[in-house]
N, C-alpha and C positions, 0 to 999 in steps of 0.2 A: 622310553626311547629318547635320544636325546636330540635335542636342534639339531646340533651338527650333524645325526645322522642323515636323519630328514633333509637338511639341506642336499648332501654330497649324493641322497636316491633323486633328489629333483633336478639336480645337474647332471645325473647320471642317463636320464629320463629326457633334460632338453638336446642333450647330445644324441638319444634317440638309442644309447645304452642299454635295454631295458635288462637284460642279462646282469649287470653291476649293481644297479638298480634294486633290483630284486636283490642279490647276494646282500648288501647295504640293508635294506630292511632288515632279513633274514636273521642277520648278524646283531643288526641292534634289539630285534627282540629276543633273540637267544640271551644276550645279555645282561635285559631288563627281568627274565625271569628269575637271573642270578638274584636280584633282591630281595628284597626281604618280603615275605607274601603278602602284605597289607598295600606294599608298594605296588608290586603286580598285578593286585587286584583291580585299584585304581586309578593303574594305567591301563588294565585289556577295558574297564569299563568308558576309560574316556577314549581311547581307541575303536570302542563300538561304537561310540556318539558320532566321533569322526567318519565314520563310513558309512553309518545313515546318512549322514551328509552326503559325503562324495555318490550315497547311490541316488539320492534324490537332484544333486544339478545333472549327474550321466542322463538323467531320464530326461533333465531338459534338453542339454545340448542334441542329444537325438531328435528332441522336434523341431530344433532350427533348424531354415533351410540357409545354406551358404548363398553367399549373390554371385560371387567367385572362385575361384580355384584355389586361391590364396587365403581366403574364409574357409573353404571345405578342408584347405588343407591344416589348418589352425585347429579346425573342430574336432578332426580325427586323430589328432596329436594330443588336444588337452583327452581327447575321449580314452585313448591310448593311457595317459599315465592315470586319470583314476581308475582305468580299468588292473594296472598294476600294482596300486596303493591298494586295493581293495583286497587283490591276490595278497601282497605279501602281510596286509592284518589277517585274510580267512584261517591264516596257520595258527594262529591264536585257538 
């Protein structure tokens, strides 16, 4: 997958997008499978890495508590796009 896709799902994501979003991942991994299979491989493997990640901070931002509206609203925004980073690796 490349930067730029990654970039253009996370802007598509702060605009609150997540439809685009998702189509942008979608897109960049249908593409990345076009390669060559050795390629593939060691991108769905580092793609897995990454989403252990993303599922291990979800689990924390869930036990923060917001002190404000403006916090709570921060938390269920970032909670929102790993929760869509996550969807568009599980197609893998």
């Amino acid at each position: 997958m490349s930067i730029e896709a990654m970039r253009n799902a996370v802007e598509a994501m702060d605009k609150h997008d997540f439809e685009m979003a998702d189509h942008i991942l979608c897109q960049a991994i249908a593409e990345a499978e076009k390669q060559e299979p050795d390629d593939v491989t060691k991108l769905k493997g580092e793609i897995g890495v990454l989403v252990g990640l993303l599922g291990s901070a979800q689990q924390v931002i869930e036990t923060i508590d917001a002190e404000n509206a403006e916090e709570s609203e921060a938390l269920i925004h970032l909670h929102m796009k790993i929760t869509y980073a996550i969807r568009g690796a599980s197609i893998l």
